[in-house]
C-alpha positions as CSV (number, residue, x, y, z in Angstrom):
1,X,15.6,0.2,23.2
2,X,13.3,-2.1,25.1
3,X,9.5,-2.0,24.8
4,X,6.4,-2.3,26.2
5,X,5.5,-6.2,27.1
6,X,3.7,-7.5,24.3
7,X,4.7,-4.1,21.3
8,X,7.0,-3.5,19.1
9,X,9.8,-0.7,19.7
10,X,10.9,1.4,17.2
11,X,12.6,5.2,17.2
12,X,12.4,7.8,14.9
13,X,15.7,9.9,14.8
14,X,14.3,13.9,13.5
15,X,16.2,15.4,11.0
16,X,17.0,18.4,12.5
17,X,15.5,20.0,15.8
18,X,11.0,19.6,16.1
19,X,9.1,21.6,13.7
20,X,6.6,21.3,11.3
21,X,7.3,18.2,9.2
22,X,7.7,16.6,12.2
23,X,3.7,17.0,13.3
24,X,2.4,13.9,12.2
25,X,4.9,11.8,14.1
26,X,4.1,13.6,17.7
27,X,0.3,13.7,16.8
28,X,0.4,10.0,16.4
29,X,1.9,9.7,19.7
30,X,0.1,11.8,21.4
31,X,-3.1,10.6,19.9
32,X,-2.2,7.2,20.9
33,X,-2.0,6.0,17.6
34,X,1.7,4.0,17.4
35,X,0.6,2.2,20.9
36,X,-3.0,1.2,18.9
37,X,-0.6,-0.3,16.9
38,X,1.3,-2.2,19.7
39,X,4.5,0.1,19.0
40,X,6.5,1.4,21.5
41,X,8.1,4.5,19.7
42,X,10.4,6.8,20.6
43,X,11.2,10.3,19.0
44,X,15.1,11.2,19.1
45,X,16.2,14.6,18.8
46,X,19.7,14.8,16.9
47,X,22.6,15.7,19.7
48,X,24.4,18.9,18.2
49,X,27.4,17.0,19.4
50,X,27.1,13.9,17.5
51,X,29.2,13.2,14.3
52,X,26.7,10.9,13.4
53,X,23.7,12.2,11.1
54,X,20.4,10.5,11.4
55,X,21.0,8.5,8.4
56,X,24.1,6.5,9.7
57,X,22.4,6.2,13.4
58,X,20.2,3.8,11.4
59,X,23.0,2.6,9.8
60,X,24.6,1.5,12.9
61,X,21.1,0.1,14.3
62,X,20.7,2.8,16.7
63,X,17.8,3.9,15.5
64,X,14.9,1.9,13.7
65,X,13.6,5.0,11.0
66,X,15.4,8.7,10.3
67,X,14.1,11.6,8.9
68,X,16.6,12.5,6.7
69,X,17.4,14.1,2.7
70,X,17.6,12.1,-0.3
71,X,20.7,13.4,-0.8
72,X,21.5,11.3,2.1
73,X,19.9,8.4,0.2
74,X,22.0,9.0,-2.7
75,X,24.9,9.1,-0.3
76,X,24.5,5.4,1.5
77,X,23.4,4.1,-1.7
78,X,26.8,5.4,-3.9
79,X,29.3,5.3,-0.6
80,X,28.3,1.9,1.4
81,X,28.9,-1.4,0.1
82,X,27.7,-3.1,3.3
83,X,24.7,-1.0,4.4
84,X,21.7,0.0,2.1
85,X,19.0,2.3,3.5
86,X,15.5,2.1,2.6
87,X,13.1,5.3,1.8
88,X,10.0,4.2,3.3
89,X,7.6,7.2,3.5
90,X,7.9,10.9,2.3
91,X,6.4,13.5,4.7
92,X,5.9,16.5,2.4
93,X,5.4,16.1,-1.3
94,X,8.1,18.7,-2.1
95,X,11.9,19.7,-1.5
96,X,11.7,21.3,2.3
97,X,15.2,23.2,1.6
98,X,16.1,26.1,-1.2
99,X,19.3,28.1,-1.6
100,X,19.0,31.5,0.5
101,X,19.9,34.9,0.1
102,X,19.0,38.4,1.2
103,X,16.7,40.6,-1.0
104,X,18.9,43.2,-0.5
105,X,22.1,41.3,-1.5
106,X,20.4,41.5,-5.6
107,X,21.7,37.6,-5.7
108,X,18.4,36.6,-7.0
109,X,19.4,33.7,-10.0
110,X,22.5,31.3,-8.9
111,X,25.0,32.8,-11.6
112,X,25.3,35.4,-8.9
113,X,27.1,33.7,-6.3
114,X,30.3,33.5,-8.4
115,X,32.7,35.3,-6.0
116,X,30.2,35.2,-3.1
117,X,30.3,33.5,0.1
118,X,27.8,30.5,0.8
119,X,28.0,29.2,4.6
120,X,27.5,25.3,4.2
121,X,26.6,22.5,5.8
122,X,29.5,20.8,4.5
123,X,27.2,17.3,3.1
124,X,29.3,15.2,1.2
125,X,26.8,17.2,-1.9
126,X,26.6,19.8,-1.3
127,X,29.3,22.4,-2.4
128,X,29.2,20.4,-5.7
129,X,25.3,21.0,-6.4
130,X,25.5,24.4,-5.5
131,X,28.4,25.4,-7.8
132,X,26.8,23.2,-11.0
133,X,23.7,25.1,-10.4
134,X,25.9,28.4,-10.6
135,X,27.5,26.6,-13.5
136,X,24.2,25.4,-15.1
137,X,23.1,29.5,-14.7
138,X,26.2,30.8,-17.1
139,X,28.3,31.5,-13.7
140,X,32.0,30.2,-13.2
141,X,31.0,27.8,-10.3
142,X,33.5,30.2,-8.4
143,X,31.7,30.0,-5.1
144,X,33.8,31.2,-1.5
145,X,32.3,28.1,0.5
146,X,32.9,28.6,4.0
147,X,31.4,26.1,7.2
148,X,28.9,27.2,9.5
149,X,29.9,26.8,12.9
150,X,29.2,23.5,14.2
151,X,26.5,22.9,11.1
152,X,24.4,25.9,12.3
153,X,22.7,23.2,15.0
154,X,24.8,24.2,18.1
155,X,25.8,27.6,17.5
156,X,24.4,30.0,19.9
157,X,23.4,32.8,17.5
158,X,21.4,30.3,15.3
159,X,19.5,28.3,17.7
160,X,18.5,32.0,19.5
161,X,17.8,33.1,16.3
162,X,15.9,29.9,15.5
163,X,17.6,30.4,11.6
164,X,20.6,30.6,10.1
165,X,19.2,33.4,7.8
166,X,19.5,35.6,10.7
167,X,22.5,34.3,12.4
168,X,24.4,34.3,9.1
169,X,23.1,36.4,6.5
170,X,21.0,39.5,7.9
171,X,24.4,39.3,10.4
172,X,26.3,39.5,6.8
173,X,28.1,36.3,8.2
174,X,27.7,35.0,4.5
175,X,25.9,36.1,1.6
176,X,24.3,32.4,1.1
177,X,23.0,29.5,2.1
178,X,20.9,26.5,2.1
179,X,17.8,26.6,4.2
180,X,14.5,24.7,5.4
181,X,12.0,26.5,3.5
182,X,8.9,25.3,5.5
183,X,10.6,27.1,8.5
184,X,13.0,29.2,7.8
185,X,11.7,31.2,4.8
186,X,8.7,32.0,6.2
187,X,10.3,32.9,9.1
188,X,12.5,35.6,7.4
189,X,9.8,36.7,5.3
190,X,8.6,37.9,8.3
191,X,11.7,38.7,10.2
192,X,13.9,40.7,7.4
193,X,11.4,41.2,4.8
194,X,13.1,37.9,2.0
């Protein structure tokens, strides 16, 4: 990335497409507030197509800062020997995901998914928190994991949908799944009712 004569560059990589969480970062740009600074900053939507996740684009030095989980913290810091990430900032004080179902499905306690199918996102965690949180509930752990198609990002029904609670579950693609809450619960709290 080149900058400005006399600033700093830097990109952001988003964690998934613009919404809410992501506010702060294009008010500051708009606002003029990163070039008050003498940065140069540019906002990267993740490519659908990419392999790469906004943590390793960092990684590779791609991109300066990513938005990303801590479960992809947890990730680089147990999997790479040769490349640490840092957490610099949190943007919301809470988790921004939860584990998804329909009202109307009566999963309402994670013990319930034992013999139920949970599209996934397939992270490197996440099957295995899932079923120990079915396991921690009194269930088996015995969870039909299936992949959504191309991670839910790319896939025509979701993104016209805007949610995978749509695209997947209310289409009774899958029983389950993990969601943003900050968008995609209130969204289907509207949409299909929980």
């Amino acid at each position: 990335l080149s900058a400005r004569r006399g600033f700093a560059s830097a990109s952001i990589c988003l964690d998934w497409t613009p919404n809410t969480n992501h506010s702060g970062i294009y008010v500051a740009q708009e606002e003029g507030y990163f070039e008050e600074e003498g940065i140069d900053v540019t906002i990267v939507v993740p490519d659908p197509a990419s392999s790469l996740t906004p943590g390793r684009k960092v990684a590779r030095g791609l991109n300066t800062f990513a938005i990303s989980s801590s479960e992809s913290a947890v990730s680089f810091a147990t999997q790479s020997k040769d490349t640490k990430l840092v957490a610099v900032a949190a943007l919301v004080q809470g988790s921004t995901s939860s584990i998804c179902t329909l009202a109307s499905s009566g999963i309402d306690r994670p013990r319930l998914l034992d013999g139920k199918r949970y599209a996934s996102y397939d992270g490197r965690f996440e099957d295995a928190i899932v079923k120990q949180m079915v396991v921690n509930d009194g269930g088996k752990g015995d969870v039909n994991f299936h992949s959504l198609d191309m991670h839910g990002y790319a896939e025509e029904d979701t993104m016209a949908y805007g949610s995978v609670v749509s695209s997947y579950l209310k289409a009774d693609r899958s029983d389950s799944t993990w969601i943003f809450t900050h968008w995609e619960a209130i969204k289907a709290q509207h949409e299909v009712g929980r």
